[in-house]
N, C-alpha and C positions, 0 to 999 in steps of 0.2 A: 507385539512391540516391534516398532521398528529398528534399521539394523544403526549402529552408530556413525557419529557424522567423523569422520578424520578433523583434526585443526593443526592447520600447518603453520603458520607464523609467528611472530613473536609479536607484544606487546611494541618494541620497538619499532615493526616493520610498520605499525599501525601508525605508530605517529608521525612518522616519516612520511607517509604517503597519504594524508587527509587534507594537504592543502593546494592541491592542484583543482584546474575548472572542471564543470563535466558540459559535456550537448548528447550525451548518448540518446541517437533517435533509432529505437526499436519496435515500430509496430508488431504488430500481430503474427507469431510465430506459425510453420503448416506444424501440426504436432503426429506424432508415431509414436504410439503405446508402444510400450516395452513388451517383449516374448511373456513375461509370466506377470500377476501383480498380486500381491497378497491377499489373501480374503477380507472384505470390510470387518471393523473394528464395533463391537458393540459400543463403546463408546473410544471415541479416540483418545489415542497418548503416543508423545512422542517422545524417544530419549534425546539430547542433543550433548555428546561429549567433547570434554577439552581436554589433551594432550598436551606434551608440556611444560607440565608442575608435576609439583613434586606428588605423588599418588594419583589416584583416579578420583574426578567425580562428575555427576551426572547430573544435568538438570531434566528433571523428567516434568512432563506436562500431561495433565489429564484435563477432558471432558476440555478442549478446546476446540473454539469455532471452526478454525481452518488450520489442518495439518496437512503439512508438505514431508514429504517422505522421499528421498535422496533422486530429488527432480535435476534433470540434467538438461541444459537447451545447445544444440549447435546448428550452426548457421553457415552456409558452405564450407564447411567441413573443420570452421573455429568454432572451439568448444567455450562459451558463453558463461555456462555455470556445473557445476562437478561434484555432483552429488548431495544438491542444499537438505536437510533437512530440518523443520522448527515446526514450533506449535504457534498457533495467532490464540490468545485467550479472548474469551469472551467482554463485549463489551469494556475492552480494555486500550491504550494506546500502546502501539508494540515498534519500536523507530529501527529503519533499518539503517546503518551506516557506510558510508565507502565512500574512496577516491575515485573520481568519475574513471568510468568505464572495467569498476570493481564486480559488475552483475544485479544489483541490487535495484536498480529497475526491471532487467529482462525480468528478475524473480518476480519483483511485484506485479507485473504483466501478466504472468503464469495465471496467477490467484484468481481471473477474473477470464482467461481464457482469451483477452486481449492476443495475445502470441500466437495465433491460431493462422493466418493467414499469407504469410510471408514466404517465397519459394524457397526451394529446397533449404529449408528448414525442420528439426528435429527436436521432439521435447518430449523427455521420457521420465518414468517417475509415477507417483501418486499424489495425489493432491484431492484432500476429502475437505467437504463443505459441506455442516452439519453431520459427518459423518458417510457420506454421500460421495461417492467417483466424480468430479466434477466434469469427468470425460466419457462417461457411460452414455453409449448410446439416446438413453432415452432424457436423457437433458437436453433442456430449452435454451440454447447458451442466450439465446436474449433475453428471457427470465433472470439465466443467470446474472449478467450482464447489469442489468436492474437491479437485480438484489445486491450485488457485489461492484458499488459504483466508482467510477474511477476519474480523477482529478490530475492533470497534468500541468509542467512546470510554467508555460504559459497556459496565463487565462482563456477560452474559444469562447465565449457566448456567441449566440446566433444571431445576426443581426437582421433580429427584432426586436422587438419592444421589450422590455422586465418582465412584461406580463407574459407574453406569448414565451419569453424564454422558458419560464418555467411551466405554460400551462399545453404547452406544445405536443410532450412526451406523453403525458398521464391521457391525452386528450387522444392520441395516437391510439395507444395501445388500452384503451377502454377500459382506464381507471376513473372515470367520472362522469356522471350520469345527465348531469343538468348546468345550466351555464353557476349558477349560486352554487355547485359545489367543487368545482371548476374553482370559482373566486376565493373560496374558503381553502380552496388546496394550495394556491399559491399566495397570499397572505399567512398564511401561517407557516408555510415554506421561508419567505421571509422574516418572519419573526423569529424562527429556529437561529437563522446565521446572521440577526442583529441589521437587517438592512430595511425591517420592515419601517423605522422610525426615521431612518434615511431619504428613501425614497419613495414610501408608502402612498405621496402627494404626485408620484412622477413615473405612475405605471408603463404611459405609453413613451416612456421618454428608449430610445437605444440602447440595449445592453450593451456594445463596445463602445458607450459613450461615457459608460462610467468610469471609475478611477479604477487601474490595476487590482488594488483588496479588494475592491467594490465586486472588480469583476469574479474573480476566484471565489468572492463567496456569493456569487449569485450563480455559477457554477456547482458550488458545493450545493447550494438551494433545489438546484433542476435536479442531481441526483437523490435527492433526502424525496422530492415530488413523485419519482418514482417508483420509492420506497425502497430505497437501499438501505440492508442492514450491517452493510459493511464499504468502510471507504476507503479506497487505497489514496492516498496522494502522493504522486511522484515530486519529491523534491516542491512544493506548491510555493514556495517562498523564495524562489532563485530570481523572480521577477520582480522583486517588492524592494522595498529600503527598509529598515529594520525600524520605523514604525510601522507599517504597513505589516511586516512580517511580524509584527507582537499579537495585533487586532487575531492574526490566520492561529496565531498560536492560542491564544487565549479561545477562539471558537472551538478547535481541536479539544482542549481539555474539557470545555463544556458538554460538547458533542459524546460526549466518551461514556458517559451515564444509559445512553439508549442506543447509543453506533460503536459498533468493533470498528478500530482505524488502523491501519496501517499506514506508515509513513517513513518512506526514503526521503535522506539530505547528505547532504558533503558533510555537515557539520556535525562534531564532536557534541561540539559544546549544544546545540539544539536537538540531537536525538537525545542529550542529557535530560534538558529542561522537560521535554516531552513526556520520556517514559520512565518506567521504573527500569522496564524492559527494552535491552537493544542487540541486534543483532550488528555482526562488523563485517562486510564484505571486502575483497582484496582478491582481483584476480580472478573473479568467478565461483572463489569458495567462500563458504560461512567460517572464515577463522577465527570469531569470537561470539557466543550468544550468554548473555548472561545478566547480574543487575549493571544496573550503568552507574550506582554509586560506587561501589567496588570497584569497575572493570578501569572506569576513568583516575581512579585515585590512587589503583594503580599503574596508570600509566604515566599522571603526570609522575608519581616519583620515579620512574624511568628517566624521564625527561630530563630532572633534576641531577641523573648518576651517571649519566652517557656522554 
């Protein structure tokens, strides 16, 4: 079992601080395993405690996809995030929250070993996938990387065609045998993210020729083509206008039955919609992880006595 997470702020401090912008652009972390790590977890569990209130309690998590255990990242010598620790559950939506530049990117970066590349830079901690050191030597991070796919707040398709966008990667890395399964891999890549009925008639047509939602989720598409069983999306909705950003949410909840997702936002009220489960970032720590019916209800009555 891992050790517990500190939580320092108050429910106030959260409301205060969720309505500024973010741009936090943090590629790829150099990472430094820590001096000692605990021995792997026949199946994982993580405790994640809140301080506070009145007594102690603990939200404990067992047999989850991806646990993070008191992950620390710093960056010339700013410390980024301070000791996160959560569970990601299976096949579940799990929202992270904060005020830009609160950490809840750099985290979701971690998850996928995105943070890996950046100069004197430092990321320490454990972080098991499937149970699994995500950082042991004899990991494929581009496997990983595949399996654990990642979505950012602007759209990037490749400019190529729909088709090539998604048939590009599987074709790369010799996930498809013959051009008819090739076809079948990226048609139903599209039918997964609702774009096949869109533009099913307009294969060779530009992917950055489509519409913003269009693009995100035909990005979402390239990674599902890959065979990602987990998808982080940083914040995916910062580009959109709140129809557009309904279409991305409404994918998300469908997606949720066959994909573990992970998803950072600024917003309160959209980590609500999303999960049952949310985590609150502020400053680099995890100062709140818990349901988001609760967590939110009670903070608007703060709201309401301050």
């Amino acid at each position: 079992m891992s050790s517990l997470v500190p939580i320092g702020l108050g429910k106030t401090e959260i409301g205060r601080s969720m309505g500024a912008d973010m741009n936090l652009q943090n590629n790829g972390l150099a990472r430094v395993r820590p001096p000692s790590l605990p021995p792997p977890l026949s199946a994982p569990a993580v405790s994640a405690h809140r301080r506070g209130q009145t007594g102690e309690r603990a939200l404990v998590f067992s047999a989850c996809r991806i646990t993070a255990e008191s992950v620390t990242v710093d960056w010339w010598g700013r410390t980024l995030l301070k000791g996160v620790t959560l569970g990601i559950e299976r096949n579940q939506v799990t929202a992270l929250a904060g005020p830009p530049g609160s950490g809840k990117s750099t985290f979701l970066r971690c998850l996928n070993r995105a943070n890996d590349l950046v100069e004197n830079c430092r990321v320490g901690g454990l972080i098991r996938f499937d149970g699994v050191d995500i950082h042991h030597p004899d990991v494929d991070t581009v496997r990983l990387r595949n399996r654990i796919g990642m979505i950012f707040p602007c759209p990037n398709p490749y400019p190529k065609s729909i088709f090539e966008n998604i048939a590009h990667g599987p074709r790369v890395h010799g996930l498809v045998r013959s051009r008819e399964e090739e076809k079948e891999l990226v048609l139903g890549s599209l039918r997964k993210v609702g774009l096949l009925g869109e533009v099913g008639n307009h294969l060779d047509r530009l992917g950055p020729s489509l519409s913003p939602d269009q693009q995100q989720r035909l990005c979402i598409a390239r990674a599902l083509a890959l065979g990602a069983e987990v998808l982080l999306l940083d914040d995916p909705c910062r580009m959109l206008d709140s129809a557009a950003s309904a279409k991305i949410e409404a994918l998300i909840a469908e997606l949720r039955s066959g994909v573990t997702l992970v998803v950072a936002t600024r917003s309160l009220e959209q980590a609500a919609r999303l999960s049952p489960r949310v985590g609150v970032f502020h400053l680099g720590t995890l100062i709140e992880w818990g349901h988001s019916g609760r967590m939110f209800s009670e903070i608007e009555a703060i709201k309401y006595t301050v």
